[in-house]
N, C-alpha and C positions, 0 to 999 in steps of 0.2 A: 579476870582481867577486864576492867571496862575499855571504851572505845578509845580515851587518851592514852591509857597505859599500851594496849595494842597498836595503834599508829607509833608511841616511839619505841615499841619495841623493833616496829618493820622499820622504821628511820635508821635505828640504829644499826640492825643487820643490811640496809644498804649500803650505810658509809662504810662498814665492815669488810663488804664483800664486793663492793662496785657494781651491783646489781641496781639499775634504774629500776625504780616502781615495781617495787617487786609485792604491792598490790593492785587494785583497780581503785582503790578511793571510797568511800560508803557506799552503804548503798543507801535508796530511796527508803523512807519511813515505810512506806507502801508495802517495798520490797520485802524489807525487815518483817513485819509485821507477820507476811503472808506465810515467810520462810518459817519464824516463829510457831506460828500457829499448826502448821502440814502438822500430818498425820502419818508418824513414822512406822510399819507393819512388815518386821523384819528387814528386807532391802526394797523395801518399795515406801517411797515418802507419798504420798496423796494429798494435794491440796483441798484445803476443805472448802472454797466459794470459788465464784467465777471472779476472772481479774481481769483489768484495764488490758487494753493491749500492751501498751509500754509496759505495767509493774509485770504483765510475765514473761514479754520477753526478758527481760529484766532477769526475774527471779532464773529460767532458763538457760539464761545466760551464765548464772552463778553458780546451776547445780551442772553442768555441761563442763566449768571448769573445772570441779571435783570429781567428774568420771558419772553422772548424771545421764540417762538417755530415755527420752519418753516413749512409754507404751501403751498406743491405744487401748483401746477395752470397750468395742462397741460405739454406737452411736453417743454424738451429743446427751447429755443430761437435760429433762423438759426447765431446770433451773437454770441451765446456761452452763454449768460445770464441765469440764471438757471430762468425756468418760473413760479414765486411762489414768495412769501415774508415772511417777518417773520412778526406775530402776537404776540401783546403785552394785558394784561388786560390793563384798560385804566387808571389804577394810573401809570401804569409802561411808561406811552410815557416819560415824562419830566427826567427819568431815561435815555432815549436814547440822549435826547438833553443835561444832564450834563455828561452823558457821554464824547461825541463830544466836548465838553466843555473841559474837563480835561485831558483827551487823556491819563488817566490811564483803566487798568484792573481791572473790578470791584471788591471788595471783597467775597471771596468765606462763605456768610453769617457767618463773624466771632462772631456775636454777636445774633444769634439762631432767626433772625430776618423771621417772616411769618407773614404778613399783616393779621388784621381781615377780613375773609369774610362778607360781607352783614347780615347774617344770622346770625351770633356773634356777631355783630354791636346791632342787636335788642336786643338779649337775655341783652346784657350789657346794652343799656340803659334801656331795661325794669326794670331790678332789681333793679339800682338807686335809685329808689326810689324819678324820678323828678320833679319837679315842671311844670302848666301848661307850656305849648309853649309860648313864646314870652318873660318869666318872665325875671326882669332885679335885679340886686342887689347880682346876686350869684357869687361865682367865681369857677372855674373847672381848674383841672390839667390834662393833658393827660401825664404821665410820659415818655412813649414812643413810642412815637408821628409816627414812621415808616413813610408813608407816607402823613397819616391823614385818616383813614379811618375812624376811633372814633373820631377826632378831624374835621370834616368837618362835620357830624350828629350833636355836638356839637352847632357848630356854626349856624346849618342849625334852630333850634332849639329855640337856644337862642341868639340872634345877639347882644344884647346889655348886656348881662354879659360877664365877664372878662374870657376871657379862655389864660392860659397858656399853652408851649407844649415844651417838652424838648427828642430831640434827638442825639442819639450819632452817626450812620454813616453820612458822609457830601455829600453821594452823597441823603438821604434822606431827609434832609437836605434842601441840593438843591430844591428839591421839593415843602417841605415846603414853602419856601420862595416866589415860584414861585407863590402858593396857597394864597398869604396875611398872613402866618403867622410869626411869629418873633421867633424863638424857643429863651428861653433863657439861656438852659445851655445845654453841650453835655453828662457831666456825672451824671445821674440821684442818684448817689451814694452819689456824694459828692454837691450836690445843697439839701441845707436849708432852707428857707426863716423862717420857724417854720410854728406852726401847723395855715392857714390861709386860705384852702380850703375846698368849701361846698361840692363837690362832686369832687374824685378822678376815673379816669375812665382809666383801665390799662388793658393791654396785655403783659407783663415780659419777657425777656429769661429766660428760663427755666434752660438751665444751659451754663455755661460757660467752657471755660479751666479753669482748677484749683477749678469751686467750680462748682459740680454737683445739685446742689442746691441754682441754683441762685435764681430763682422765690422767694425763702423764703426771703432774705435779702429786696429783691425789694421790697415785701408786706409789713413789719416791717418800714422800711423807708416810703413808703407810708401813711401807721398809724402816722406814726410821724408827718407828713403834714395835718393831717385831721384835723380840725376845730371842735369844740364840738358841738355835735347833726349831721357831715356831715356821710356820706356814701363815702367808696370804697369798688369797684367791678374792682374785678381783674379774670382775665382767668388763669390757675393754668394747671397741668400736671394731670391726671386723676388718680394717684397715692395715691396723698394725700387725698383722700377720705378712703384708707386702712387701712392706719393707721401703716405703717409699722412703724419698730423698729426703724429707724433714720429719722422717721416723728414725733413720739407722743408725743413733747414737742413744738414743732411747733402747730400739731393738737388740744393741749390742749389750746395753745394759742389762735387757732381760736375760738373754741369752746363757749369759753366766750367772743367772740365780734361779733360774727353770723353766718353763714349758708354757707353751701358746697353740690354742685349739681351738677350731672354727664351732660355734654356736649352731641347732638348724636350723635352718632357716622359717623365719614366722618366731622365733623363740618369745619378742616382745609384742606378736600383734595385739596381746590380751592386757595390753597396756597402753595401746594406741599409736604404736608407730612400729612401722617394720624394717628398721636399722637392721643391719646385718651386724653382728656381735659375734665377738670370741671373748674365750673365758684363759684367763692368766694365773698360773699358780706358781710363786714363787718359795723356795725354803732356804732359810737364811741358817746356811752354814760359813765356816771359814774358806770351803774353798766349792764354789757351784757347783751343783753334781754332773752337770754336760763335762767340768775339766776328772771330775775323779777319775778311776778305773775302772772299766767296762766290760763285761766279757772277754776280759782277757786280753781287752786293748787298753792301751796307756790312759783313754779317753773317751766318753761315748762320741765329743765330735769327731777322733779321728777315725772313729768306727762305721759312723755314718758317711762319712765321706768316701770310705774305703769301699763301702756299700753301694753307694749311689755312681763310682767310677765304675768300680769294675758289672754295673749291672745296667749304665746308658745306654743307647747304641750309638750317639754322637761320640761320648768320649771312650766308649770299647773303639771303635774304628781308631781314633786319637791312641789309644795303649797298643795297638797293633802297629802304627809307626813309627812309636818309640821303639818297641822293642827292634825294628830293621835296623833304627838309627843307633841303637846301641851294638845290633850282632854286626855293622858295618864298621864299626868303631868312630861313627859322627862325636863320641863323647869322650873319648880316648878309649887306651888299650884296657885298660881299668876301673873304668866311672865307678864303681861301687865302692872302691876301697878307697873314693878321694871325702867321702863323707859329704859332710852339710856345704863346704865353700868349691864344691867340683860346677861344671854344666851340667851334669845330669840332673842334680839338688834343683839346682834353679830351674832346669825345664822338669823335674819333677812338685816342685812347691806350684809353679803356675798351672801345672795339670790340676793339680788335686784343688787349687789356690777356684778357681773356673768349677767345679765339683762342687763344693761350697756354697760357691756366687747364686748358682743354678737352683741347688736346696733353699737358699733362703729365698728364692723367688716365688715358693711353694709354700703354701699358709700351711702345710701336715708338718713340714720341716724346716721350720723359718727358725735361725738361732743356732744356726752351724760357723763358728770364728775357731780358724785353726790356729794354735802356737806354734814357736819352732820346737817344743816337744813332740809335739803331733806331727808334723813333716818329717821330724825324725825315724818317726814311728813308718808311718805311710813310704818311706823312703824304702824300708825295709821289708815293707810288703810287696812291693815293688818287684825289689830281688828274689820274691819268692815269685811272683807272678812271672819273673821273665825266666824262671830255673824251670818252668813247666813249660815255656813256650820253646826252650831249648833241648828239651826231653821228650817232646812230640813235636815231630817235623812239622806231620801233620798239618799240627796247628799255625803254620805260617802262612796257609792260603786260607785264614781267616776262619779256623773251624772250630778256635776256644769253642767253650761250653759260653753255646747260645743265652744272651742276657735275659734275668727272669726280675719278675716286679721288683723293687726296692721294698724295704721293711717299713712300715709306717712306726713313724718313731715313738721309743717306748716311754712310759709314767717313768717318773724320777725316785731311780731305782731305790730299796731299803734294803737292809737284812745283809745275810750272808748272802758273798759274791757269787753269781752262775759260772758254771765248769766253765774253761775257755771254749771259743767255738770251735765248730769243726770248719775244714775247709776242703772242698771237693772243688776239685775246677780248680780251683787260684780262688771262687767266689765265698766271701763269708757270710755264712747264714748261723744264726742263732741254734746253739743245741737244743736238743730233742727236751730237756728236763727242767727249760726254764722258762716256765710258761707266765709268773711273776711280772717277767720283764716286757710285755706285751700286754696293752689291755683288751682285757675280752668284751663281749658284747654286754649292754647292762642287763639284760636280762636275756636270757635264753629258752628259748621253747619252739617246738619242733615236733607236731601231729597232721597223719591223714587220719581223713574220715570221708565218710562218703557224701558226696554233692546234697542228695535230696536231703539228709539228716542233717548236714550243715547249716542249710538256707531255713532251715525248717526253726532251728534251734533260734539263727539269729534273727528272722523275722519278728519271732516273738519277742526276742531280748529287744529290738529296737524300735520297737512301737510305741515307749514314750521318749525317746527321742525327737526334738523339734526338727522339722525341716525349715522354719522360717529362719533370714538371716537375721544378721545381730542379737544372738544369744549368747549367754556365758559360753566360754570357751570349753569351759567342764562338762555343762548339760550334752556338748556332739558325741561324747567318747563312751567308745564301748568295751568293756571290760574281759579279756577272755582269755581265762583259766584252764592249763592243761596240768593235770593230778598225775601222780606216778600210777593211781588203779587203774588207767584209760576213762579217766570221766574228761570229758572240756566242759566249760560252763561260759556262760557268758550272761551279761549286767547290762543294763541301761536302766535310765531315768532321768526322770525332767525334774527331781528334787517331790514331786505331788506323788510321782508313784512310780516305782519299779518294776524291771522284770528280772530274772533268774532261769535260765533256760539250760537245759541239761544234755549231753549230749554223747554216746558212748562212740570212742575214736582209738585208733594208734597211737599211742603217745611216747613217739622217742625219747625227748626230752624235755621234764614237767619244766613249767614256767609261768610266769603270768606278762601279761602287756596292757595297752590300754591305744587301741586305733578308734582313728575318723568313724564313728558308727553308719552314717548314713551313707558313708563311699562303701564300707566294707559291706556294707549289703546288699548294695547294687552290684559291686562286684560278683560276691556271691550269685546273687539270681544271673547272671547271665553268663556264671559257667555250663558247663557240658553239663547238661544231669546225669551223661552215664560214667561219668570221667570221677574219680575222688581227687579232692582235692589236700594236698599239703598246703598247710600253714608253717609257717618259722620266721622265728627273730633272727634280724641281719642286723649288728650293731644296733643305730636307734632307729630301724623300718621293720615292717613286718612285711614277707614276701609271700604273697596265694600265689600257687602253682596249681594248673587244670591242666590235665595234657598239655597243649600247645602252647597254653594262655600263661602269660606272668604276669605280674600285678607288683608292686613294691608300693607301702603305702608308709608315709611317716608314723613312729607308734614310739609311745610314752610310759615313764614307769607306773605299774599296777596303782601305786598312791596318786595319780592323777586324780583315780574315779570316785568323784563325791561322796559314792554313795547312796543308799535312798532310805527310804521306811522301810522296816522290818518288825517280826512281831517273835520273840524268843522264845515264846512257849508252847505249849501243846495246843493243836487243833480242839475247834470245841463241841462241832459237829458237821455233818458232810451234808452233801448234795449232792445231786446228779449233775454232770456237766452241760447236760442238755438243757436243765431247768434252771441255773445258774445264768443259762445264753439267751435263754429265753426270757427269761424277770427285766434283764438288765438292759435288750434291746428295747424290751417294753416304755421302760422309762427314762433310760438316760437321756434321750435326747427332748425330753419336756423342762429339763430344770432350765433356769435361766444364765444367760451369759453374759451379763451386765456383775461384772463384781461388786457392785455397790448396794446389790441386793442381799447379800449376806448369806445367811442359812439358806437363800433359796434357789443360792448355786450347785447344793448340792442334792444328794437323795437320800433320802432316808429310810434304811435299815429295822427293821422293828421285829420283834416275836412277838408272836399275838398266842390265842389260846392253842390251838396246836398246826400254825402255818405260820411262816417265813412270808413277810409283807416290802414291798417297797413303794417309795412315795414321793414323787418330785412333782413342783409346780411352779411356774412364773408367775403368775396371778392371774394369766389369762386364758392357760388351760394345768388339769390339774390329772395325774396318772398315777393311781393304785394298781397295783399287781399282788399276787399271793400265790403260795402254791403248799400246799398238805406237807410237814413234816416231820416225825417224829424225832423224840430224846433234844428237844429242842434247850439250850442251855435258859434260864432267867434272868430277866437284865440286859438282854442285848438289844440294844440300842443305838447305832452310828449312823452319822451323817458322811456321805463318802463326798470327794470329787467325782462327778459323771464322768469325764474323759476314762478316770482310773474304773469306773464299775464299767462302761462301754468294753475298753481292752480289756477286760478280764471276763466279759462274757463270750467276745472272739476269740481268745485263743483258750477256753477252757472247753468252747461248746465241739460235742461230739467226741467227748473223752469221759474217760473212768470217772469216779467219786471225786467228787472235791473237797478239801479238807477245810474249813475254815475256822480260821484261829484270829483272837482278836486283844486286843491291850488298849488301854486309855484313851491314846494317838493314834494307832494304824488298826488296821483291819488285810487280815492277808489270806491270799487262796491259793490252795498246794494239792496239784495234782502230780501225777507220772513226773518231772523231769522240769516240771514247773511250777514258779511261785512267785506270784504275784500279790504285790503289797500296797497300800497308800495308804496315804496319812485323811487322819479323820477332821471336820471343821468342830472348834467348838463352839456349844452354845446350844439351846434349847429352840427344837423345830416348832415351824408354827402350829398351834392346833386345825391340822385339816381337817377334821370333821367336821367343826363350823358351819364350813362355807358349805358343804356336800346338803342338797338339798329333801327335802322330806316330801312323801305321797307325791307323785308325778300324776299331770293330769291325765297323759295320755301316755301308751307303750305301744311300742311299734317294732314288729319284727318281720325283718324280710332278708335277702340275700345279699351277702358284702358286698361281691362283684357286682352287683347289680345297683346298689345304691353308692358306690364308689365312683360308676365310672358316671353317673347323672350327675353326681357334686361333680364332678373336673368339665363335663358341658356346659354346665349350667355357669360356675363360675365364669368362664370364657370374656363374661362382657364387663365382669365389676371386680376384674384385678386391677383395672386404673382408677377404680371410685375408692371415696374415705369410706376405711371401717372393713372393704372388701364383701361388703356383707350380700348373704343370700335367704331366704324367708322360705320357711319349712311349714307345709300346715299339712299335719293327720287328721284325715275325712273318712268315715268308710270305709272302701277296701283298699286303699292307697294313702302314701306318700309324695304329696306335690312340694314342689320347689319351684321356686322365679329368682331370677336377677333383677336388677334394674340400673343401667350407669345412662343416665341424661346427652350422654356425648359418642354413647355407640348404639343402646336399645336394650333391649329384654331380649332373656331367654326362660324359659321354662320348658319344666320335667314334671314328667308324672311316675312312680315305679306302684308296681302291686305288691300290698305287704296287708299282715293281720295287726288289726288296729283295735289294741281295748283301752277303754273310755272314749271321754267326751273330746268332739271338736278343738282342737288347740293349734296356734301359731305360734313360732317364737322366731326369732332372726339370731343367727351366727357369723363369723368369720369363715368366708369360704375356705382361704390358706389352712386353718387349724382346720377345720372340719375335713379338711381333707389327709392332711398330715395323719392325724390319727386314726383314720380309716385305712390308710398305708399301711397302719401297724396292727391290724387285724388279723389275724389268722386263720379264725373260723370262719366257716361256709356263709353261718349265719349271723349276722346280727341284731341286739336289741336298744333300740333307742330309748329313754327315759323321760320325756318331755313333761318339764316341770313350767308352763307356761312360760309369761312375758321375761319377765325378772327372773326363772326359775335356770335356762339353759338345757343344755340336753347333757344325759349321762350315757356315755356308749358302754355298750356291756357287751363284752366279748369272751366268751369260753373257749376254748377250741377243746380236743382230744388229749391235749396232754395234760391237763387237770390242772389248767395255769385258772386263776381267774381272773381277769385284768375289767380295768373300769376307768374309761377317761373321762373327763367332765371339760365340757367347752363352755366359756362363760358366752352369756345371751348379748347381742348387740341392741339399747333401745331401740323399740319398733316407733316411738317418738321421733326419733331426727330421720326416719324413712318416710318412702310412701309405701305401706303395706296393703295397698290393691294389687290385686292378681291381674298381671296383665289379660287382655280379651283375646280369645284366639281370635284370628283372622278369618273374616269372611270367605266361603269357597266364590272365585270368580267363576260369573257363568258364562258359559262360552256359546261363542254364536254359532248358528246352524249356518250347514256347509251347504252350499245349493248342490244338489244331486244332479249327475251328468244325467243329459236325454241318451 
């Protein structure tokens, strides 16, 4: 679609829908251009040049409306390029590519459009009420369709039934299309087909220009579509749960074709607004299931009502007057045998009528309308209620059976009817056998374990978890698994790498969940360590209990959790934990942190002739490690992320054998209880040997602490100068060093070391020279000094048979002055005149 056909297509969905500008207009050639050109690398777009100020405000202006948000990455670029990209959720890519496409300003959400999260996704097909997986013969409407977030579960679900999907922006649209779907109408208002689907599954605008109340129309039209005996579940504003004054003929509407439940809270903030939302399920029979028969009552509302009298303690007090006003004969000699048109009727329909009133004021039980079948009923309970308050004196100075919670109202019931209830007291509580008629928690589980093994477990699983804000919503959540054998396990990952942490516990009742990772392990750490702690699902929270301590944390179903990298096969050979923690402290933290560097963000993995090598460099310094050994497989070759090789030499080091197994993409380490995985870069490392210099002029070995703590003096004066640089020259029986910064002075060092060869200076970066001396181990160290241009290569062995080799590249001794400063003349002091 070129730019005319795209403008009347939005023209003509305005006049359609009375939506003003329901885009922003073109954009700039500039803009266009720039968008065109990015560089899309799964959800991260990257521009490729530096831009005007306007074209990117511009441009971020445009990716900001499609769910867009920029991520630094390091300093400025020496080209001007800003170092960082913008990040997309991953429905929103194919928005960047119609974008580019159209070469309009996206629409500033004229039509109150906020994708389902994942999390909403469930809730909504849960309540459907659908058929097993795979079933064929149904058809479904997604009214509006957004990107497909309900309509791709849909499909995922059921591949061979009919699914429809109808949406009104065209860059959404676009998407769809992209997806395999067909939408077949833009405005969901004015599409008919008649009532010819089994399940309607919706997310609405809530309101519009012009009508603050659009979600109601969208509902009513959706009804209109439903198919006798189907189900819609629609997401609704959290509002009409209230029942306010310009809801209650809508809410009565609902009322008699099914059920209203509050959403929790935050459901849409991964969408960018945090409206408070409930979720609406209605099922289109002849006669609403609130009027059918209910446990045994005529009705479920006259059941709830019956429920919520006799269990208040405002209107228990209120039935304790009637009943005097009846035993006095305030109603006549008879009131029960005068029926519906007696005073009893009418000061009983206003009791129960106030019962009601009070329920709908409450969003768990909003959608209680009594008929005069239902009064008739309640009438009747009545007389049983006052036949016990006449049977026990007792109970005249106020000592019924004390009021207990009310029942939170149940899913709309199926199947064969539940036995009639029991009634103890006067009060009716549901039987023991019909547990159907109540919904249970979505997921249950319910394990102690002990504190130190817990924190232990989850420290490790939450270590690639980000603590920075604005991250995916997905990346906080931790995953944690209770088995019927007593195993818990728990998951985390940042998408680059995961953990898997194992952990032997109590497990009453197996289950899985998915909580807040970084709250739940702060919790953790600052229980009792001598106290074990239970964990359990409560509805949709997960409750830690420590001794004293409670904790209730919001928690989501197990399919929240992404996921990470894994590797399916067998282990290909091991290591020691220790040497494992020790390779990967060596090197991780040399590679570079500029993503624009490429391969040389990561570290590289290699088998050599019979030792395990690693390899990372920024260009300015460059760190080999090895270590001896055996059965080593051929062919192995990865380039890792360093965040992912750093955490996995911390939680691996000071443990058994490590197993390491690898595939195409990931690379994974499995000790005891633990497994740890990341995904591999592709692409071909650079040839470091290269750069690694030949014959050094001079070598120099002396003590680490000793030449460590003279670089951190010495530098002291040329951490504000360019370059940082400090001048090393081997003479003799020593190692000097000097500073030089113009704006504070000189320092110089001298250490004793064994020096073979000739005379040599070179200049370094005091910062690296010093970094990598931090990561020494051994006692002693050997310097490699490869003169001017050559740099120095530190060689460090220690006892554990690691061999490690960092190279620091040389600062030209051209743009210094490499004269040695002059020590300072001794002043000579004057003689003191001697007392007589």
């Amino acid at each position: 679609m070129d730019a005319a056909m795209w403008a009347a297509a939005l023209a003509a969905e305005a006049a359609s829908t009375g939506i003003d500008a329901p885009d922003g207009g073109p954009l700039t050639q500039a803009a266009a251009a720039a968008i065109r050109d990015a560089v899309i690398e799964g959800t991260r777009v990257v521009l490729d040049r530096a831009l005007p100020r306007e074209v990117y405000e511009e441009v971020r202006d445009a990716f900001a409306r499609i769910g867009g948000r920029w991520v630094r990455a390091g300093r400025r670029r020496d080209d001007g390029i800003p170092s960082g990209y913008h990040a997309f959720p991953p429905e929103s890519v194919d928005l960047v590519r119609a974008l580019a496409e159209t070469g309009r300003m996206p629409p500033r959400n004229p039509t109150s459009f906020f994708p389902s999260p994942p999390p909403v996704v469930d809730l909504v097909v849960e309540a459907a009420d659908l058929p097993s997986p795979g079933a064929s013969g149904y058809r479904f409407l997604e009214p509006h369709a957004g990107q497909g977030a309900i309509a791709d579960r849909i499909r995922a679900l059921y591949p061979e039934s009919a699914l429809d999907v109808v949406e009104i922006l065209e860059l959404n649209r676009r998407v769809l299309v992209r997806k395999g779907y067909r939408p077949i109408a833009a405005d969901f208002l004015r599409f008919n087909p008649g009532p010819v689907y089994d399940r309607i599954l919706a997310n609405p605008p809530f309101r519009l220009p012009g009508a603050p109340r659009a979600y109601q129309a969208h509902i009513r039209h959706a009804w209109d579509l439903l198919a006798e005996g189907g189900v819609l579940v629609s997401v609704a504003p959290a509002g009409v749960l209230h029942a306010q004054r310009q809801d209650r003929e809508f809410n009565r509407w609902l009322a008699d074709r099914g059920r209203m439940e509050e959403l929790p809270d935050g459901s849409f903030e991964a969408s960018g607004t945090g409206v408070a939302t409930a979720l609406i399920t209605l099922e289109k029979r002849s006669v609403g299931w609130k009027r059918r028969p209910f446990q045994g009552w005529v009705s479920w509302n006259a059941w709830q009502a019956a429920l919520w009298a006799d269990n208040t303690s405002e209107l228990y007090e209120q039935e304790l007057r009637m009943y005097e006003q009846i035993r006095r004969g305030d109603f006549g000699r008879a009131p029960f045998d005068e029926g519906a048109s007696g005073p009893l009727a009418a000061a009983a329909r206003a009791f129960y009528e106030k019962a009601a009133e009070q329920l709908n004021r409450r969003p768990l039980y909003a959608g209680v309308y009594l008929s005069d079948e239902d009064h008739r009923a309640l009438l009747r309970h009545l007389a049983d209620r006052y036949q016990e308050y006449v049977a026990y004196p007792e109970s005249r100075d106020g000592s019924l059976p004390r009021p207990v919670p009310p029942c939170r109202p149940p899913v709309a019931p199926r199947g064969p009817r539940a036995a009639p209830p029991e009634r103890t007291g006067g009060c009716v509580r549901p039987p023991a056998g019909a547990p159907s008629v109540y919904p249970s928690p979505r997921s249950l589980m319910d394990f102690t374990i002990p504190s130190k093994t817990l924190r232990a477990a989850v420290n490790a699983a939450a270590d690639p978890l980000p603590r920075r804000t604005g991250v995916l919503p997905a990346l906080i959540l931790l995953r944690v698994d209770a088995h019927a054998d007593g195993r818990t396990t728990y998951q985390g990952t940042d998408l680059e790498f995961a953990v898997q942490a194992e952990a032997a516990a109590e497990v009453r009742v197996p289950g899985s969940l998915c909580v807040p990772g970084n709250q739940f392990k702060d919790i953790v750490d600052k229980c009792d360590p001598e106290s074990p702690i239970r964990v359990r699902s409560v509805g949709s929270g997960c409750v830690i209990e420590s001794g004293e301590s409670r904790f209730q944390l919001a928690a989501g179903s197990a399919t929240e959790y992404v996921g990470g990298p894994g590797v399916p096969g067998g282990p290909a050979f091991a290591v020691s934990g220790d040497v494992l923690g020790s390779m990967a402290g060596r090197v991780s933290w040399v590679a570079s942190a500029e993503e624009t560097r490429g391969l040389l963000c990561g570290v590289l993995m290699e088998v050599g002739a019979a030792s395990w090598r690693m390899v990372a460099t920024n260009g300015h310094r460059l760190a080999i490690t090895e270590a001896p050994i055996d059965a080593l497989p051929h062919g192995f070759k990865h380039v890792v992320p360093p965040q992912f090789l750093a955490a996995a030499g911390r939680l691996v080091k000071g443990r058994g054998p490590v197993a390491v197994a690898f595939a195409d993409s990931a690379v994974e380490f499995r000790v005891e209880g633990l497994r740890i995985a990341g995904r591999t870069l592709a692409g071909s490392y650079p040839n470091y040997a290269q750069v690694l210099p030949k014959g050094p002029t001079a070598v120099v070995q002396l003590p680490t602490a000793a030449l460590l703590q003279a670089v951190r003096r010495t530098a002291t004066v040329v951490r504000g100068a360019e370059y940082k640089p400090i001048i090393f020259r081997a003479e003799g029986h020593g190692l000097r060093m000097w500073g030089r910064n113009p704006d504070i002075g000189t320092s110089h060092e001298e250490v004793q070391a064994a020096v073979l060869g000739s005379a040599t200076t070179v200049a370094c970066n005091a910062g690296l020279m010093e970094e990598v001396l931090g990561h020494v181990t051994a006692p002693e160290v050997r310097l490699r000094i490869h003169g001017e241009q050559g740099g120095i290569l530190v060689d460090g062995r220690g006892d554990d048979h690691i061999r490690s080799l960092w190279m620091v590249m040389p600062v030209s001794l051209s743009s210094l002055d490499p004269s040695e400063p002059e020590r300072a003349p001794e002043a000579e002091l004057p003689e003191l005149p001697v007392a007589a």
